[in-house]
N, C-alpha and C positions, 0 to 999 in steps of 0.2 A: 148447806145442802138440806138439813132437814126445814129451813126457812120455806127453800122452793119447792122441797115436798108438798108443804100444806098448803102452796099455790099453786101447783102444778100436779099436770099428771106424769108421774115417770115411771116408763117401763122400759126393763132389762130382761134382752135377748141370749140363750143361751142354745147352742148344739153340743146336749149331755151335758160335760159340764164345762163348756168353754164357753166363755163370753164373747160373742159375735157380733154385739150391735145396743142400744136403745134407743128410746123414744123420748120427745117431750112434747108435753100438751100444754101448754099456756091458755086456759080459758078466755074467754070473752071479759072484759071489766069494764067498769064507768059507764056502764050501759051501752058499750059497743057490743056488734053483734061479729066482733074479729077475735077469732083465735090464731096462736103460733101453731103451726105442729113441725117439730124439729125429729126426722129418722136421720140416726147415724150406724155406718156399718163397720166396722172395721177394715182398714184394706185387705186382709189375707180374706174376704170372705163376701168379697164384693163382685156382683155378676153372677149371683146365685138364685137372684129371685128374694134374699132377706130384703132388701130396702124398700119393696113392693110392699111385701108382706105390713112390713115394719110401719111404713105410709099408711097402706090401706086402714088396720087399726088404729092409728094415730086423727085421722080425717074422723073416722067412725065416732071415736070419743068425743073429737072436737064437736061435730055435727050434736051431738046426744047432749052435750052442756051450753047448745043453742047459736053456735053459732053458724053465721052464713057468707062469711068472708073468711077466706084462709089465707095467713100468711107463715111465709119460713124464712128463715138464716142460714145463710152460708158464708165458711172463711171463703176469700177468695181463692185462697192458695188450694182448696179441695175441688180441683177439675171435674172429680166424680160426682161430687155432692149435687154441683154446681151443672155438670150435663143432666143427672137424674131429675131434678128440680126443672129444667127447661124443659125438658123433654116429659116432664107431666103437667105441663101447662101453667108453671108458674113466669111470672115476667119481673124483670129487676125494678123496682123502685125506687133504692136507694143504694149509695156508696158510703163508706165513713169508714174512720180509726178511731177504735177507743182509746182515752188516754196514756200511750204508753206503748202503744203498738205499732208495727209497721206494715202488718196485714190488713190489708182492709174489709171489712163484714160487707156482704151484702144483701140488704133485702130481698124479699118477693113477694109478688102477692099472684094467689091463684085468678085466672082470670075463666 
């Protein structure tokens, strides 16, 4: 964790004091001009307007550390994640399992 701290941007959501959601920003590297931005919400707290929020910021930082291609991650098995992501103009580019898995990840990239 604190590895991808010092590569990544991570922010965590809170309503007072409950944990509701964060963020991850994966930078541009190797001279790509592509960042991750990964929002996640909790499900007791989804359909509130948080993942918007959550996005919106998450784009903001990407944008601000240069980049001009957005891409995100979703398990497949998170219908939510995965309707939110389409439905803000991302498109699948990729399928796979990580070693060990039986869920499959999916790419996107904003288009």
């Amino acid at each position: 964790m604190r590895e991808r701290a010092g590569r990544h941007h991570l922010e965590v959501a809170y309503v007072g004091d409950l944990l509701v959601g964060c963020t991850t920003v994966r930078p541009p590297e190797d001279g790509t001009r592509t960042a991750t931005v990964i929002a996640r919400v909790l499900p007791a707290h989804r359909g509130r307007g948080i993942g918007r929020e959550l996005y919106a910021r998450g784009l903001a930082r990407a944008r601000e550390l240069g980049a001009e291609t957005i891409e995100t991650v979703v398990l497949s098995s998170n219908e939510d994640g995965l309707h939110f992501a389409l439905g803000h103009g991302f498109v699948e580019t990729e399928r796979y399992l990580l070693p060990g898995d039986t869920i499959p990840w999916i790419d996107l990239r904003l288009t």
